[in-house]
N, C-alpha and C positions, 0 to 999 in steps of 0.2 A: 504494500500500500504506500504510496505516495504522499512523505508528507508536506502537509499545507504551511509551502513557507516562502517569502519573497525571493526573487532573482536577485536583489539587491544585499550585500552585506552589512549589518549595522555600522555603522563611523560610529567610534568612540574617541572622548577628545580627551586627549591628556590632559592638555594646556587646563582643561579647565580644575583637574585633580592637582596639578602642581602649584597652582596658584591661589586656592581656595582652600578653608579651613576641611582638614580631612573628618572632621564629623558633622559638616556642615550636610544638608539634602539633597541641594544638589551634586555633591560629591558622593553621598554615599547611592544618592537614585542611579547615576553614572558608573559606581562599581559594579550593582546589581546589573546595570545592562550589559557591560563586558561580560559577568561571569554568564548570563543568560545568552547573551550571542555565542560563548563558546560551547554549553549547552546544546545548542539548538542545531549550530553550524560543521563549530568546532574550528571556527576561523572567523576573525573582524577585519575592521580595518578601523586602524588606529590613526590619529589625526595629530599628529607633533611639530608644533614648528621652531622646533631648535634643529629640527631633519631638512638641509639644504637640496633641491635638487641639482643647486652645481657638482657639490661634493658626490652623488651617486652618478652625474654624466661623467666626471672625472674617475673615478671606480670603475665603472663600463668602460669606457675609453682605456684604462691600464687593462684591462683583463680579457678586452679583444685585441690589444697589441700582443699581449703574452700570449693565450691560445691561436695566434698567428703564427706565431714560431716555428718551424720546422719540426719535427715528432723527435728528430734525435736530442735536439737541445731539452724539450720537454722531460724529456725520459729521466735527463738530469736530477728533477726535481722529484722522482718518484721516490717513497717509503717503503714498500710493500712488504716489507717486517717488520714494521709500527703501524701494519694494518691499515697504512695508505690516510692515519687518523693526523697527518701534516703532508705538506706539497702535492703534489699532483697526483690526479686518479685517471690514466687514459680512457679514451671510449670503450667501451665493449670489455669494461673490467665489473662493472657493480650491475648484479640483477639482481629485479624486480622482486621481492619479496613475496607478493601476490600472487606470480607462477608458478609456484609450489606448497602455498599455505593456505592448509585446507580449510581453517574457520574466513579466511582472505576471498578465496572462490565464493563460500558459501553467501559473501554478501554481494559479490558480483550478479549469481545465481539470482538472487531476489528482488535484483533491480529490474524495471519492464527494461523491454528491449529496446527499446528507444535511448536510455538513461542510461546502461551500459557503457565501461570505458574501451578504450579500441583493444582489440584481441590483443592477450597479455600469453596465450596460450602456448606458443612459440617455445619460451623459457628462455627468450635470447636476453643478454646482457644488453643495457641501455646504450646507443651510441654518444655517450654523451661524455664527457669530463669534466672535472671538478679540480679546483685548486684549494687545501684547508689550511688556514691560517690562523693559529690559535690565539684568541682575544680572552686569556685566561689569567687571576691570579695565586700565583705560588703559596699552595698551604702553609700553614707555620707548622705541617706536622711532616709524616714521611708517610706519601699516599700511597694505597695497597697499588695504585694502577698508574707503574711510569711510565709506560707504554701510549696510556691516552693522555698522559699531562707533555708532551715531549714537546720540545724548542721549535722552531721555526724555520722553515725552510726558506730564503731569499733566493729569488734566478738571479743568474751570475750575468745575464747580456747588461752591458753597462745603459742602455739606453732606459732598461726596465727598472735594473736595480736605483736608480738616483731617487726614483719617484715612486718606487713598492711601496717603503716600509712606511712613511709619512701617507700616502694616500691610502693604504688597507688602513692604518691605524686611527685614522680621522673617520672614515666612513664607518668602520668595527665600533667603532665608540658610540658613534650618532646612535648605530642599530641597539647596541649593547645596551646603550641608556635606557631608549625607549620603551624595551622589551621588560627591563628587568623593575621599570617602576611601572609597567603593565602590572606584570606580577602580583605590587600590592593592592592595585586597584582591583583582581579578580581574588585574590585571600580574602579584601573587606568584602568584597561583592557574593563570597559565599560562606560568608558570617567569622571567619577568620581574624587573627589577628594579621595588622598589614607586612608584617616580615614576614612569615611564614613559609613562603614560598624563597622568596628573596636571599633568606638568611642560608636556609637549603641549597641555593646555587650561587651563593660566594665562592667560592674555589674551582666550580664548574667548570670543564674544559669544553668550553663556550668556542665553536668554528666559527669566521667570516670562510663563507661556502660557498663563492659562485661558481655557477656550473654552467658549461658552454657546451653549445651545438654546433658544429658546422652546418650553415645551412647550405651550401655550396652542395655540401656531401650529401644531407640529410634534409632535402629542403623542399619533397616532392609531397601532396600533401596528403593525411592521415600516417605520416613516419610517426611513432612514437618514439618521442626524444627523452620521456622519461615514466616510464610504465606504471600504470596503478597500484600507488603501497601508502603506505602512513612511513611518521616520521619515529625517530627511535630516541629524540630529545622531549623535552620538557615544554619551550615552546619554539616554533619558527619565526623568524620574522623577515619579509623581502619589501625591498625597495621597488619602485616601475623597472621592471624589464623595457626593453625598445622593441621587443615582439609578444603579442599577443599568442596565445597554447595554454595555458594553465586553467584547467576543471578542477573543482572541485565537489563534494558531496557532502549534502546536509545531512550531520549523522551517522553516515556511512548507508542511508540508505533513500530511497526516495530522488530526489532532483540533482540532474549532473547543471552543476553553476559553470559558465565562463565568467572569470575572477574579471573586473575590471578596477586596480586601482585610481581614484580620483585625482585629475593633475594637484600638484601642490603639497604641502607636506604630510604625505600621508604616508600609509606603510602598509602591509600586508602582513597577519598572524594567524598562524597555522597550530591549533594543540596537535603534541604529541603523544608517543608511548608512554613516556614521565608522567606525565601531568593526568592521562588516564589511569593511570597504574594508582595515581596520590588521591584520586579522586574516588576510587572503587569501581571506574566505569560511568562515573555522573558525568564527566566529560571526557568524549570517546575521543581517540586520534584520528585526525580527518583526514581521511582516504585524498586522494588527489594523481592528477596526470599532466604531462606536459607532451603535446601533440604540434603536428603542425597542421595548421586549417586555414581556410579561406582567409581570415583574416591577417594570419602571419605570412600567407603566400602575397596577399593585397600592402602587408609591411616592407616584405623584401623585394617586390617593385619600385616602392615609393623610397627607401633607401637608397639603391642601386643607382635611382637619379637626382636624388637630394644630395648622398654625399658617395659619391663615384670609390674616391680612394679611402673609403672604411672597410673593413673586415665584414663580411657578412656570416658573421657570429651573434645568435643568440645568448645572454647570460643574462641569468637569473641573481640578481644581487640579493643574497640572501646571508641571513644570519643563524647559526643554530645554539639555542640556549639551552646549556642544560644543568641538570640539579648536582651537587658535589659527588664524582666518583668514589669515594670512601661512605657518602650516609645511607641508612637504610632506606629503602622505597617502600611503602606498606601504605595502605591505603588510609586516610582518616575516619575515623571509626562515625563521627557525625557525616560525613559524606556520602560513606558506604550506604549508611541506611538511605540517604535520599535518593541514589543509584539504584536502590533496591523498588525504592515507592515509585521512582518515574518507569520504571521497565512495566511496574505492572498495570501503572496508566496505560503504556504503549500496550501492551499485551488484550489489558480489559476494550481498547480501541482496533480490534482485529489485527496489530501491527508488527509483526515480527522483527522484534527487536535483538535478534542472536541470545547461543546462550549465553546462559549465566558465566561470566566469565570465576575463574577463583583467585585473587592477586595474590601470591604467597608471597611474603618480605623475602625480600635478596636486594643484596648490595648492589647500587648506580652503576658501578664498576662492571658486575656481572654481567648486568642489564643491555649494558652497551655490548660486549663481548658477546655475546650471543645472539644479541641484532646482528652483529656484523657478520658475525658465521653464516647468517640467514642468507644475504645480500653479497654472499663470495669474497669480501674483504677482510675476512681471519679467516687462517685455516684453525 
């Protein structure tokens, strides 16, 4: 059954939580709507205007110079025994999580056939790449997981490096900010104290993640550039891409949305694994795809002759937040039960809402380390 819900994302405004007494009405009416939007959605769009869109063309701009590169220089910057979780992840290395996870199918299954995402059935790895750059700070303790807290990978082409570390760092911070005093506006907005989230992912090995396409290679339309899964953090957050592709799903069931961020300082958030895991299931991680369609074919016209000598590279400027890889994940025991009460609204409303899922506590660390085994980047 198809649920009853707008094609439009809620905009939630920071500015108005940063600037107002935080137990003032309209601040806390504005929590409840974040934690409601991600309820409902499992993704907003958040409205910040300390977020420049110079600073995200300038991000884009470094990150289709770099994915321009030659594959052998690239190669350079690969990890792939710190599980690819700093510098570069080539194409055709990470799949889709949803092409072999059976309760993942079974929400495919139940969407009508219309709402369905493109055939994931394949099991091929996404043509896509990704550069991760860690916007994380150094516990005061000794963390069980050095592997995902690791240094930084810089490219060595001098053209690249003068202007990497200053410009991921400015744009990583914009995101970082935004996302992580989200955070407290969705803790108050579901009756939380406003750290509680926040204080959880101080040490976080938080990625600036963009991920490119060639669309030269990959540019013919319904490729999937990045297959149907959910994310394995806490929360996402992305800036305007310069192509349109990104669906996503209210719920994980019911209406496939095209995301359109609004010009101007806004942003895109995505719940994930983390954040369903803290919540008991009260807010699910929101399935999503990255395609190419009409409208990203109708983008890479209109580039081609607006700016002739740019890279016709897709990137996803995106941020991933996640909770401290040393603390427990377990779900809140006030939450749980409200994850309990809304399933059986959806249930008593004819709605198949998957099963009951069970969260058993395991370490952040863990957590991630077996997302990654899922998606071929730990063996």
């Amino acid at each position: 059954m198809v649920l009853d819900v707008a094609k439009d994302l809620p905009i939630i405004d920071l500015d108005l939580y940063r600037t107002q007494p935080q137990d003032s009405l309209a601040v806390l009416t504005e929590c409840v709507k974040a934690a409601e939007a991600l309820i409902t959605y499992g993704a907003l769009v958040l409205h910040d205007s300390r977020v420049s869109e110079d600073d995200n063309a300038s991000f884009l701009d470094l990150i289709e110079d770099y994915f321009a590169q030659p594959e052998e220089q690239l190669k350079k910057d690969e990890r792939p025994e710190l599980s690819y979780q700093v510098g570069v992840t080539l194409e055709n290395t990470e799949k889709p999580k949803c092409a072999v996870d059976e309760p993942c199918l079974r929400v495919i299954e139940r969407l009508a056939p219309s709402e369905r995402p493109l055939d994931i059935y394949g099991h091929h790895p996404d043509p896509k790449c990704r550069f991760f750059w860690k916007m994380s700070e150094k516990p005061p303790y000794e963390t069980e997981f050095p592997g995902l807290n690791a240094p930084n990978v810089v490219p060595e082409d001098p053209s690249l490096k003068e202007r990497w570390t200053p410009t991921m760092q400015k744009w990583g911070i914009a995101m970082k900010s935004a996302v992580a005093d989200l955070t407290e506006m969705v803790a108050l907005g579901l009756g939380l104290p406003a750290e509680t989230f926040r204080k959880a992912g101080q040490y976080g090995p938080h990625l600036l993640a963009p991920t490119a396409s060639d669309l030269v290679k990959y540019g013919k339309k319904d490729t999937i550039l990045a297959g149907f899964h959910t994310d394995l953090n806490f929360l996402t957050i992305h800036g305007r891409s310069r192509y349109p592709g990104l669906n996503i799903w209210a719920r994980n069931t019911g209406s496939r949305i095209p995301v359109k961020i609004p010009p101007g300082n806004n942003l895109l958030v995505q719940a994930g694994k983390q954040l369903e895991y803290i919540t008991g299931g009260l807010i699910r991680a929101g399935f999503h795809e990255v395609v190419v369609n009409e409208q990203t074919l109708a983008t890479i016209e209109r580039r081609k002759t607006e700016f002739p000598d740019r890279p016709l590279i897709r990137i996803s400027s995106t941020l991933f937040w996640h909770l401290s890889s040393d603390e427990v994940l377990a779900p809140i025991p006030s939450l749980e039960a409200r994850a309990r009460s809304l399933r059986d609204e959806y249930l008593k409303a004819g709605m198949d809402d998957e099963n009951e899922t069970i969260y058993t506590p395991i370490k952040v660390g863990h957590q991630v380390q077996n997302e990654l085994k899922h998606i071929a980047l730990m063996a």
